[in-house]
C-alpha positions in Angstrom: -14.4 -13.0 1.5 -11.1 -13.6 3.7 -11.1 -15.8 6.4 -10.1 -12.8 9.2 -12.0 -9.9 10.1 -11.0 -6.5 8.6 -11.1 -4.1 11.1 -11.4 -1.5 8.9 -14.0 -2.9 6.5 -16.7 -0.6 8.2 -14.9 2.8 8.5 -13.7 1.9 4.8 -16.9 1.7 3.8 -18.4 4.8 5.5 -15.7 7.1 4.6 -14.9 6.0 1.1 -18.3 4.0 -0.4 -17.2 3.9 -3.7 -14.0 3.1 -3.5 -14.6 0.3 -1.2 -17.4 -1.1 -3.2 -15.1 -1.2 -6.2 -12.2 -3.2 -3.9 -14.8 -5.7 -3.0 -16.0 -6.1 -6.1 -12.6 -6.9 -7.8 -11.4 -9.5 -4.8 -14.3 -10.9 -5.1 -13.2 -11.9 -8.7 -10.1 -13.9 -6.9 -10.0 -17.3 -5.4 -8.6 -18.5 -2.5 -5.4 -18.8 -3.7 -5.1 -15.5 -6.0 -6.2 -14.0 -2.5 -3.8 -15.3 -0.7 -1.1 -14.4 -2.7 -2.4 -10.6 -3.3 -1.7 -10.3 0.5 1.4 -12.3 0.6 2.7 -9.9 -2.1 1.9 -6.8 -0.1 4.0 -8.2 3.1 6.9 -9.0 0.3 6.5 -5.6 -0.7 6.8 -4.3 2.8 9.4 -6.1 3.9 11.7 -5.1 0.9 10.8 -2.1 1.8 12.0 -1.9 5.0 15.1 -3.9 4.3 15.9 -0.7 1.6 15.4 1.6 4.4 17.9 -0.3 6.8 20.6 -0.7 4.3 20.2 2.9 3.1 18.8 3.3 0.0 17.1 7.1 -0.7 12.9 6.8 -1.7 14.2 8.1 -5.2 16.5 4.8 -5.8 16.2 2.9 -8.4 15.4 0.0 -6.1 12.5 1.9 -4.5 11.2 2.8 -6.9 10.7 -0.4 -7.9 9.2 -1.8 -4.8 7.1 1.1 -5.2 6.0 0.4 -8.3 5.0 -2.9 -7.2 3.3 -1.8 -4.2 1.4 1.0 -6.7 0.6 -2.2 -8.6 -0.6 -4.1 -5.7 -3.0 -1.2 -4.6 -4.6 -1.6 -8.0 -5.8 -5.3 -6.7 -7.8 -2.9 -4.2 -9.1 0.2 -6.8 -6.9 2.2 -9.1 -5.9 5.6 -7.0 -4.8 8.8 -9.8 -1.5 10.2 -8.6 -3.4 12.6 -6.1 -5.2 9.9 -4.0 -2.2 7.6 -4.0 0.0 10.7 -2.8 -3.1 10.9 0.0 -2.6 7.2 0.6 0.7 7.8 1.4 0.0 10.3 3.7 -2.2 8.2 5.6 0.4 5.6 6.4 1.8 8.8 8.5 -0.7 10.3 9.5 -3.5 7.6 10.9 -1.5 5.5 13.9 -2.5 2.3 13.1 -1.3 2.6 9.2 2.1 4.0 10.6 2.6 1.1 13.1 1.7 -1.7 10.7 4.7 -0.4 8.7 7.2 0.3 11.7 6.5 -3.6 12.3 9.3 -4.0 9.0 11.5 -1.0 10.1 11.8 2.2 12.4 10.6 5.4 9.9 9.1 2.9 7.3 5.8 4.8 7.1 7.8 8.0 6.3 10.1 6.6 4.0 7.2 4.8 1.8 5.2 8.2 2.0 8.5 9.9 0.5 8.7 7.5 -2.4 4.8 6.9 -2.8 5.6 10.8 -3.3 8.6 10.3 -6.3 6.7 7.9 -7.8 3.4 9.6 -8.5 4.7 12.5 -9.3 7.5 10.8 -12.4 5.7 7.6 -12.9 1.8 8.4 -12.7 1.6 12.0 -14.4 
């Protein structure tokens, strides 16, 4: 489908089956290009992200909350999580290593901050 490896296309798949048989079903639905940008809009995401956290801004801010909304937005290219399992996704950025130094590429405490707002937002925007 991509033209890189996933590295974590197998454990994906073991731990989650459903769930990663419904992402690959929708990407599969993209072209090349639609591809393409779904990822370049999740690195946007990020890096506005972590541009919020340098200058400041609190995971409850209106600007955020926005990004958040669009990163909620972008997960649902992937599978549509209910409020609980994108909370857990969130979590997850902290918790597993290689999630929380993807996003400490953008900014120190990025992983933290997004799980804070991934929190704000589920809980007032999802429920």
């Amino acid at each position: 489908m991509r033209d890189f490896p996933n590295p974590f296309e197998e454990e994906a798949e073991q731990r989650w089956p459903e769930t990663f048989a419904e992402s690959q079903n929708r990407l599969s639905k993209l072209t090349a290009e639609e591809l393409e940008a779904v990822f370049e809009e999740g690195t946007n995401i990020s890096k506005g992200l972590g541009e919020a956290l340098l200058e400041k801004y609190s995971a409850d801010s209106a600007k955020v909350q926005g990004l958040i909304g669009r990163h909620y937005q972008w997960i649902c290219n992937f599978w549509t999580p209910t409020p609980e399992a994108y909370i857990g996704l969130g979590e997850m950025y902290v918790e597993d290593p290689r999630f929380a130094s993807h996003y400490e590429e953008f900014a120190p405490g990025l992983a933290a901050f997004i799980h804070l707002a991934i929190q704000e937002y589920a809980l007032n925007s999802l429920t």
